[in-house]
Backbone as numpy.savetxt, mean C-alpha at the origin, in Angstrom:
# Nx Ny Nz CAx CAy CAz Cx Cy Cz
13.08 7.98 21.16 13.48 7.62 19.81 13.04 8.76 18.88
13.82 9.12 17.93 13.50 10.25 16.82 12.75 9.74 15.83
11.93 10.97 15.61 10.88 10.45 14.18 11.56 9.66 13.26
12.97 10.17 12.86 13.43 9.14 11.60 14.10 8.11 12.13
14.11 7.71 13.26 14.40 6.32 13.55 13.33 5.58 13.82
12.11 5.82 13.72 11.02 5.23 13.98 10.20 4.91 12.45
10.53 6.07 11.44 10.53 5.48 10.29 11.06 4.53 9.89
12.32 4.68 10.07 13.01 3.30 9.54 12.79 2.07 10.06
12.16 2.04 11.20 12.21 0.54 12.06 10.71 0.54 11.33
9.69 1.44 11.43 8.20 1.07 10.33 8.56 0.83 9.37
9.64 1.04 8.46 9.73 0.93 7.21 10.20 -0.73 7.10
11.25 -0.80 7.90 12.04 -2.47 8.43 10.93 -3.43 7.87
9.85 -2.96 8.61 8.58 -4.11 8.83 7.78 -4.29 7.59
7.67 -2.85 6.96 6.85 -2.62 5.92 7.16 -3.60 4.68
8.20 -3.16 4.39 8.99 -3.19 2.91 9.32 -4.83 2.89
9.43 -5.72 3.75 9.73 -7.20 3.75 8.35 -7.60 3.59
7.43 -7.26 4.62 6.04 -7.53 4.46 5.23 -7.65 2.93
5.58 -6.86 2.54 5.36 -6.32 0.90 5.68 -7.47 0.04
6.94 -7.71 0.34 7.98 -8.20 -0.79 7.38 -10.01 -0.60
6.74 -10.27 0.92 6.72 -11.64 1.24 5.09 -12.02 0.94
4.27 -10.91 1.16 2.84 -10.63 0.73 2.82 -11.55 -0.79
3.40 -9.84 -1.82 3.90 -10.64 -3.18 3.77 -12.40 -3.82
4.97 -12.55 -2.57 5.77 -13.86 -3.25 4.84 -15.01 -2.97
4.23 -14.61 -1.64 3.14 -16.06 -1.22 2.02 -16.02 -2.47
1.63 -14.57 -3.22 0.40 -14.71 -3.61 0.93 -15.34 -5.10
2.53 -15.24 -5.85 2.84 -15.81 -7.04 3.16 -17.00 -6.64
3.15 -17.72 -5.45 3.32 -19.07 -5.16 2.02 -19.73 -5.23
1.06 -18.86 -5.24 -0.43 -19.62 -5.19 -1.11 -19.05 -6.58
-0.22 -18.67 -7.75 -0.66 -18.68 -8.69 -0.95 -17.53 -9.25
-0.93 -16.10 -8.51 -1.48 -14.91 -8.91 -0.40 -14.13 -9.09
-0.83 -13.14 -10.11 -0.05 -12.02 -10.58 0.79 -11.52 -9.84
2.20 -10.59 -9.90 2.63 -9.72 -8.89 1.46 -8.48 -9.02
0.57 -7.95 -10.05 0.11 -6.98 -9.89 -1.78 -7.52 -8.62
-1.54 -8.65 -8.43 -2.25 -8.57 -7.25 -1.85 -8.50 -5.75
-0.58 -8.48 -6.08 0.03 -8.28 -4.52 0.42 -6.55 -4.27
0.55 -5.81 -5.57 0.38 -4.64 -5.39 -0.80 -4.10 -5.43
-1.78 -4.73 -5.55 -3.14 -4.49 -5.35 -3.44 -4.47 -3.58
-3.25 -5.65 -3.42 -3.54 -5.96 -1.90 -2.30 -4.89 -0.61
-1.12 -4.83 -1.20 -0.24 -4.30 -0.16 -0.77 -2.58 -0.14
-1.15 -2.46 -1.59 -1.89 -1.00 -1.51 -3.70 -0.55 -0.60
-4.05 -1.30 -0.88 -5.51 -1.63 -0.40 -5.34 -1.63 1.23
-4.55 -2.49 1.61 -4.18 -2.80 3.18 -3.54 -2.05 3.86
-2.49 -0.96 3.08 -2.16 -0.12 3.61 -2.88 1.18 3.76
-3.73 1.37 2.95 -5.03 2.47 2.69 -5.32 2.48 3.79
-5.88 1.18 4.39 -7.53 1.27 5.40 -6.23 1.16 6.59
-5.28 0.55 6.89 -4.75 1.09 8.17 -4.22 2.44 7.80
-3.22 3.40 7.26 -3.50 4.61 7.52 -4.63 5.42 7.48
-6.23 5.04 7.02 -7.10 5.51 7.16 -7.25 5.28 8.98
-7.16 4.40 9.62 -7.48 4.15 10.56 -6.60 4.75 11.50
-5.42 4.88 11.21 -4.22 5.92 12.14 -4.54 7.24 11.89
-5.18 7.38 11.11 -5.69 8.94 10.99 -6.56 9.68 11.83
-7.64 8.72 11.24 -9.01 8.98 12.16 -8.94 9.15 13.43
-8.18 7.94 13.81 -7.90 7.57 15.56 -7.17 8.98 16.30
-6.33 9.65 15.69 -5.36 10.89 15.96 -4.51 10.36 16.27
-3.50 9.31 16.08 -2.58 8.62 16.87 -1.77 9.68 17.17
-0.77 9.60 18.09 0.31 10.58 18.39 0.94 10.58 17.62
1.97 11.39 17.39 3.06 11.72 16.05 4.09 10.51 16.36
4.31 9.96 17.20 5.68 8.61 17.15 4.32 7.72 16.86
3.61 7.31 16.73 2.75 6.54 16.24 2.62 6.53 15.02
2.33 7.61 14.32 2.25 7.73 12.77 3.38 7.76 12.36
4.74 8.62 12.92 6.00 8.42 11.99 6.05 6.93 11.96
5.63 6.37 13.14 6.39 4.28 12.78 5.45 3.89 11.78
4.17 3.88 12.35 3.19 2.86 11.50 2.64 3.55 10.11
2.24 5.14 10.61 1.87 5.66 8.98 3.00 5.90 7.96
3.71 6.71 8.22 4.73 6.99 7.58 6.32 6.17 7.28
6.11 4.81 8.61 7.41 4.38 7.94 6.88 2.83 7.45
6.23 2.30 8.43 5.40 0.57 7.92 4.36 1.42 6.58
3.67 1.93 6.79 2.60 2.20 5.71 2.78 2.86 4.37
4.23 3.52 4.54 5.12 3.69 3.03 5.74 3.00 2.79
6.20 2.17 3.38 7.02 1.25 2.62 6.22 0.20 2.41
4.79 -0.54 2.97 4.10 -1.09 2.76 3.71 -1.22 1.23
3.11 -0.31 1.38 2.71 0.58 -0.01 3.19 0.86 -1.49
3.00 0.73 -2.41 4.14 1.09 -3.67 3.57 1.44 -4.66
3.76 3.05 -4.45 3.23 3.71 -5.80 4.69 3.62 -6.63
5.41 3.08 -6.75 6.49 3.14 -7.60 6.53 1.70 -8.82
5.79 0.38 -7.96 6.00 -0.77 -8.35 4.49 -0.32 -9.45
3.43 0.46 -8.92 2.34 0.69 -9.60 2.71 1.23 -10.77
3.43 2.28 -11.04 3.82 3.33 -12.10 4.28 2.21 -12.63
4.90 1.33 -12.60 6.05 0.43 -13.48 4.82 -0.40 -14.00
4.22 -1.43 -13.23 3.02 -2.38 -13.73 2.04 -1.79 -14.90
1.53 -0.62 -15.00 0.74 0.55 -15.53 1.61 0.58 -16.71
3.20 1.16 -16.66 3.59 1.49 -17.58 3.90 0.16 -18.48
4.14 -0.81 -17.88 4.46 -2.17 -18.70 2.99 -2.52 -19.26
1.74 -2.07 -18.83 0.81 -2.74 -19.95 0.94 -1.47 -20.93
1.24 -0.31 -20.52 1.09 0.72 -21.94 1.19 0.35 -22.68
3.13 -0.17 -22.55 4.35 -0.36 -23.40 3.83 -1.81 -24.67
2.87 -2.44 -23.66 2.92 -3.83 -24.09 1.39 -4.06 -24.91
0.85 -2.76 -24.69 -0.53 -2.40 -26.14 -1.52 -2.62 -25.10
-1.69 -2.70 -23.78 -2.42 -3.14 -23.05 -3.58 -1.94 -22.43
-3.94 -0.89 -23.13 -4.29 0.21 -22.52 -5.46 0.01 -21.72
-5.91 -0.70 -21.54 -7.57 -0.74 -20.90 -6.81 -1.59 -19.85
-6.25 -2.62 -19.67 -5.83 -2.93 -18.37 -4.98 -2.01 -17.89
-4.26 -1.13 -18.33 -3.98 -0.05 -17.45 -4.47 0.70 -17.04
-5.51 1.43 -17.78 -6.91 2.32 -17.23 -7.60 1.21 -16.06
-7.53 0.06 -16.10 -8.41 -0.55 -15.27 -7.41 -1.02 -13.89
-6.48 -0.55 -14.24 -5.49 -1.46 -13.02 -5.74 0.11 -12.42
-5.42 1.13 -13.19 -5.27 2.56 -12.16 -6.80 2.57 -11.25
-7.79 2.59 -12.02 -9.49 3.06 -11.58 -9.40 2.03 -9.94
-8.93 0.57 -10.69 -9.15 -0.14 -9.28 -8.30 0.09 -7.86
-7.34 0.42 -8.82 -6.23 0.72 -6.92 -6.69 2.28 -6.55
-7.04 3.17 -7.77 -7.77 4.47 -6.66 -9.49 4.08 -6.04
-10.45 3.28 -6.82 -11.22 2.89 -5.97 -11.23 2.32 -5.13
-10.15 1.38 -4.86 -10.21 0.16 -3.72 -9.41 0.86 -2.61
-8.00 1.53 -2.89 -7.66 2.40 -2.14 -8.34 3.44 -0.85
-9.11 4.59 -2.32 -10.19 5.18 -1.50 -10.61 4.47 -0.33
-11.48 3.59 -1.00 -12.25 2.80 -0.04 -12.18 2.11 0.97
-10.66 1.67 0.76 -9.90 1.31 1.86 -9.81 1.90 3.11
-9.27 3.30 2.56 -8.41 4.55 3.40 -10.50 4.85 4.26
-11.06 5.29 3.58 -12.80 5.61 3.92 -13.07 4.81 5.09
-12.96 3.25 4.82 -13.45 2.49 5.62 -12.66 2.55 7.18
-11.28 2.74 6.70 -10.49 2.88 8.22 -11.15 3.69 8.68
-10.83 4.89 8.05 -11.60 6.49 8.86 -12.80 6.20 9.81
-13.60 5.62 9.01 -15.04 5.55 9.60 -14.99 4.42 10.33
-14.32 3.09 10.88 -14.15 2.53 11.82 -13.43 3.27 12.83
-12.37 4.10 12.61 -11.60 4.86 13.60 -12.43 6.20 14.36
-13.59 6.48 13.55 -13.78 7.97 13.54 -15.08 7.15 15.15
């Protein structure tokens, strides 16, 4: 199988995962910006952990690069961020960014060092 067909079948998995992550956590009452909290966080510490480990390259194109980007959404982040700008909210946007690069980090850290 070719790297970019192995993206796309990681990505298949990723990007529904995300979207269903989301919806369970606004069914139990919480923000969408905690499900981009969590799909970011979770995707951190497993590509921290595909890293560390050295997986083979069809390993990382599926799981890092095609489940773990599409997992992931720095795009839905930029939008959440920019909607508290827009909406006078500046300290929860400073605080939404600080937490997804600390928790991130820490995420991605903790894989490493379980993998390493």
């Amino acid at each position: 199988m070719t790297a970019w067909l192995l993206v796309a079948v990681g990505a298949a998995v990723g990007a529904p995962l995300r979207y269903a992550v989301t919806q369970a956590l606004r069914e139990r009452g919480a923000t969408s910006h905690a499900g981009t909290l969590l799909v970011n966080v979770v995707g951190s510490l497993v590509l921290g952990l595909l890293v560390a480990g050295a997986v083979d390259g069809r390993w990382l194109a599926l799981l890092g690069t095609g489940f773990c980007g599409a997992l992931t959404t720095m795009s839905t982040l930029a939008l959440e961020v920019w909607d508290s700008v827009i909406e006078g909210r500046a300290r929860h946007a400073a605080a939404t960014l600080v937490l997804h690069l600390v928790l991130g980090l820490g995420a991605a850290w903790l894989g490493w060092a379980l993998a390493a």
